[in-house]
C-alpha positions as CSV (number, residue, x, y, z in Angstrom):
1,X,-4.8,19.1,-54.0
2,X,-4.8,21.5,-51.0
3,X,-8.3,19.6,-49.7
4,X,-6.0,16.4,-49.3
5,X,-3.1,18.1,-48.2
6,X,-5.4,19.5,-44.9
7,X,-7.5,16.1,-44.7
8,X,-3.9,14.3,-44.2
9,X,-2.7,17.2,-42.0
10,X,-5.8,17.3,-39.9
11,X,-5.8,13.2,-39.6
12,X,-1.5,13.1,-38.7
13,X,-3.0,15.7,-36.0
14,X,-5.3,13.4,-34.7
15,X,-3.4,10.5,-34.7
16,X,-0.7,12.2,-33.2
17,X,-3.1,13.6,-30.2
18,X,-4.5,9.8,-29.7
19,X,-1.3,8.6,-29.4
20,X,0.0,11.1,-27.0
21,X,-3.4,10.3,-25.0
22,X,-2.5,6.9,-25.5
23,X,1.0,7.3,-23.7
24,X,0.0,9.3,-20.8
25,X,-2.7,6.4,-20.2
26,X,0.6,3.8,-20.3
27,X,2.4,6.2,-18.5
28,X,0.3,6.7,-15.2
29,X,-0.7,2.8,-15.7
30,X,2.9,2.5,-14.9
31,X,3.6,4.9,-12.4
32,X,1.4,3.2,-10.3
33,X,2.4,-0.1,-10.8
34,X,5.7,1.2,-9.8
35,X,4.1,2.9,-6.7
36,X,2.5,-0.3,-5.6
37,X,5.6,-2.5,-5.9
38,X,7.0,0.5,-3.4
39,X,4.3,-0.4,-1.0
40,X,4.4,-4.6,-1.4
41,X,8.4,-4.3,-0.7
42,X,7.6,-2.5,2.4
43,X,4.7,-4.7,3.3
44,X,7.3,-7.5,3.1
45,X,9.9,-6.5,5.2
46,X,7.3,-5.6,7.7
47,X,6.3,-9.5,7.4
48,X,9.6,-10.7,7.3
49,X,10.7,-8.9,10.5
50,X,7.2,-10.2,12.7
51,X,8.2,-14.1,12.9
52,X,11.7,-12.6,14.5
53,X,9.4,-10.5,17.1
54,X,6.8,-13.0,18.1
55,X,9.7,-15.2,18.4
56,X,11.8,-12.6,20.6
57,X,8.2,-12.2,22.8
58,X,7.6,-15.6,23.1
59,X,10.3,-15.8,25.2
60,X,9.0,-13.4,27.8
61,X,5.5,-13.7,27.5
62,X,4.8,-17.2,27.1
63,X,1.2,-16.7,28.8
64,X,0.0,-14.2,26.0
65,X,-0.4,-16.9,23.2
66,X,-3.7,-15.4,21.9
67,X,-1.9,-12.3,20.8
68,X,1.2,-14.2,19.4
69,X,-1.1,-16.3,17.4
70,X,-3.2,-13.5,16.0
71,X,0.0,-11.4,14.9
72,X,0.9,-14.6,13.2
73,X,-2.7,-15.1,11.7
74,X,-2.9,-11.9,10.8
75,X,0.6,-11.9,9.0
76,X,-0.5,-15.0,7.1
77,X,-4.0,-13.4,5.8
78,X,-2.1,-10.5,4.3
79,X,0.8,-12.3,2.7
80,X,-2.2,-14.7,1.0
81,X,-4.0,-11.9,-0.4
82,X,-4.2,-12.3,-4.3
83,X,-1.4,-9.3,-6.3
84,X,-3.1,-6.9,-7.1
85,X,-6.4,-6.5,-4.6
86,X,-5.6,-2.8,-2.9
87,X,-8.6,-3.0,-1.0
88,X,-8.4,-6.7,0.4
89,X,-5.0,-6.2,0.5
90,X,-5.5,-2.6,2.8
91,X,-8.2,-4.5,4.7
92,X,-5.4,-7.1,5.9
93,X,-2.7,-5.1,6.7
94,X,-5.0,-2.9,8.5
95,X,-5.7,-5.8,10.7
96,X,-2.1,-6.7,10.5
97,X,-1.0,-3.3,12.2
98,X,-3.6,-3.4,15.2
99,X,-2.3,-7.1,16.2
100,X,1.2,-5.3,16.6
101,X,0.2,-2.9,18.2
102,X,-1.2,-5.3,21.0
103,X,2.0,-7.1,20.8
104,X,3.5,-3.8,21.2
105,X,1.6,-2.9,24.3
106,X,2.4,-6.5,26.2
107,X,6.1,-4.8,26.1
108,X,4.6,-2.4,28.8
109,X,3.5,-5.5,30.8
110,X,6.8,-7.0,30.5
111,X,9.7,-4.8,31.4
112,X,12.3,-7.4,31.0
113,X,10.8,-7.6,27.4
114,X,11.0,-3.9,26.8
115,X,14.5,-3.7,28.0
116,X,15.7,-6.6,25.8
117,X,18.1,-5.2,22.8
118,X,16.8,-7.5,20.5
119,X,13.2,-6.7,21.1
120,X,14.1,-3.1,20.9
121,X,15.9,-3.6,17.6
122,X,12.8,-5.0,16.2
123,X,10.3,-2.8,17.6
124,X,12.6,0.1,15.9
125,X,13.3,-1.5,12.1
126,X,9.0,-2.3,12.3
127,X,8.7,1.5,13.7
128,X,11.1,2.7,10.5
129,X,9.1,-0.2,8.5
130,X,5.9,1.7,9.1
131,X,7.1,4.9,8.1
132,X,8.7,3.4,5.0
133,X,4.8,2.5,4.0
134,X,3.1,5.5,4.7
135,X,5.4,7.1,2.6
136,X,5.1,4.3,-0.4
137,X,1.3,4.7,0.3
138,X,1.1,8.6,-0.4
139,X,3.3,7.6,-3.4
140,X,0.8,4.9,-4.6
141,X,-2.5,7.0,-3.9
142,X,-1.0,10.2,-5.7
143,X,0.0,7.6,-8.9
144,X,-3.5,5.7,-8.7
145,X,-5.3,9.5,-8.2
146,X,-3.3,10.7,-11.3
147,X,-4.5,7.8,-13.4
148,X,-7.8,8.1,-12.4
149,X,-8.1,11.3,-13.7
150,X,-7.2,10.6,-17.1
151,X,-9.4,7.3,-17.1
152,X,-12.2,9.6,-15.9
153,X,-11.6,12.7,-18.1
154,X,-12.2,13.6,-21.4
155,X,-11.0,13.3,-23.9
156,X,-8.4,10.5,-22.4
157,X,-11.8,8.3,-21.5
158,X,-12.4,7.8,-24.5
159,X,-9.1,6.3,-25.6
160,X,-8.9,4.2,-21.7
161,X,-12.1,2.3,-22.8
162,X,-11.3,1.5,-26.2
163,X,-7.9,-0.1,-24.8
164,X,-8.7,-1.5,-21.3
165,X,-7.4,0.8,-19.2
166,X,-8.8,1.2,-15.5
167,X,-9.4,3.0,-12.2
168,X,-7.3,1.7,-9.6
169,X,-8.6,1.5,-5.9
170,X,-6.5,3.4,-3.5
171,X,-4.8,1.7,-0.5
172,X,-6.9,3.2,2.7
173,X,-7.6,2.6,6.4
174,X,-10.5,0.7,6.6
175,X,-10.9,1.1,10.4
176,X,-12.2,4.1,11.7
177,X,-10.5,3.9,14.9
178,X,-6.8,4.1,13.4
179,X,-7.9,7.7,12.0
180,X,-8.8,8.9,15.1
181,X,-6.9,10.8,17.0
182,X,-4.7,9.4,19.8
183,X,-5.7,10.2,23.7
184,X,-2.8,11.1,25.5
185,X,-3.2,11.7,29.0
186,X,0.1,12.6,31.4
């Protein structure tokens, strides 16, 4: 009688420990879906705010079409990325992010355009847009780092194979030359 009592203690233990496992595997699976919905809210306000720009450039710089176009290429490619691609997804708005920053410098060539309110308005909600999606980024890496480490480690390994749980990729710069550091010369 005291053999079955400790088999059926020793198995509620078990169960009990899977299930925990089990929960901290939903739980970080969550997290970071939470932490990535931070990051596509802010990566669509940033798109909703560039038609308004090019539009506000256009204006003054009718001659710089190439670079009006290639915001608005750019913008297209990362809103058609598939849910759920990080990387593609990181690779786009990467590209995204240097085609504004050309637009950006045309505002030097154009004084009229970088003394215009609405243009200034624009270039400030992208500047507190940008911000916004570092932030949600650091959020979203830290969530997909945390449940990498239980897919990874044991014993929680074990129970993320056996019910489909996943790495996830993190959402990095892909391009080299937006981790460098910045020349500033006076």
């Amino acid at each position: 009688m005291l053999t079955l009592i400790a088999i059926i203690v020793i198995v509620g233990a078990l169960i009990g420990f899977v299930v925990a496992l089990y929960n901290g595997l939903v739980r970080a699976r969550q997290t970071a879906e939470e932490a990535w919905s931070g990051i596509d809210v802010q990566l669509k306000r940033r798109a909703d705010l560039i038609p308004n720009l090019v539009e506000t450039v256009k204006g003054y710089a009718s001659h710089e079409r190439g670079t009006l176009e290639e915001v608005v290429e750019k913008r297209n490619k990362a809103q058609s990325v598939a849910p759920g691609n990080v990387a593609a997804r990181a690779e786009a708005e990467g590209e995204l992010t240097q085609a504004l920053g050309r637009l950006f410098a045309l505002s030097e060539a154009y004084p009229d355009l970088k003394a215009n309110q609405n243009f200034a308005d624009l270039q400030a909600s992208l500047e507190k847009t940008e911000s916004e999606i570092q932030m949600a980024r650091r959020y979203y890496n830290g969530a997909a780092r945390d449940l990498n480490i239980k897919v990874e480690s044991f014993p929680s390994n074990i129970i993320a194979g056996q019910f489909g749980f996943h790495k996830r990729d993190y959402f990095e710069i892909e391009d080299a030359g937006d981790r460098a550091v910045p020349k500033v010369s006076f």
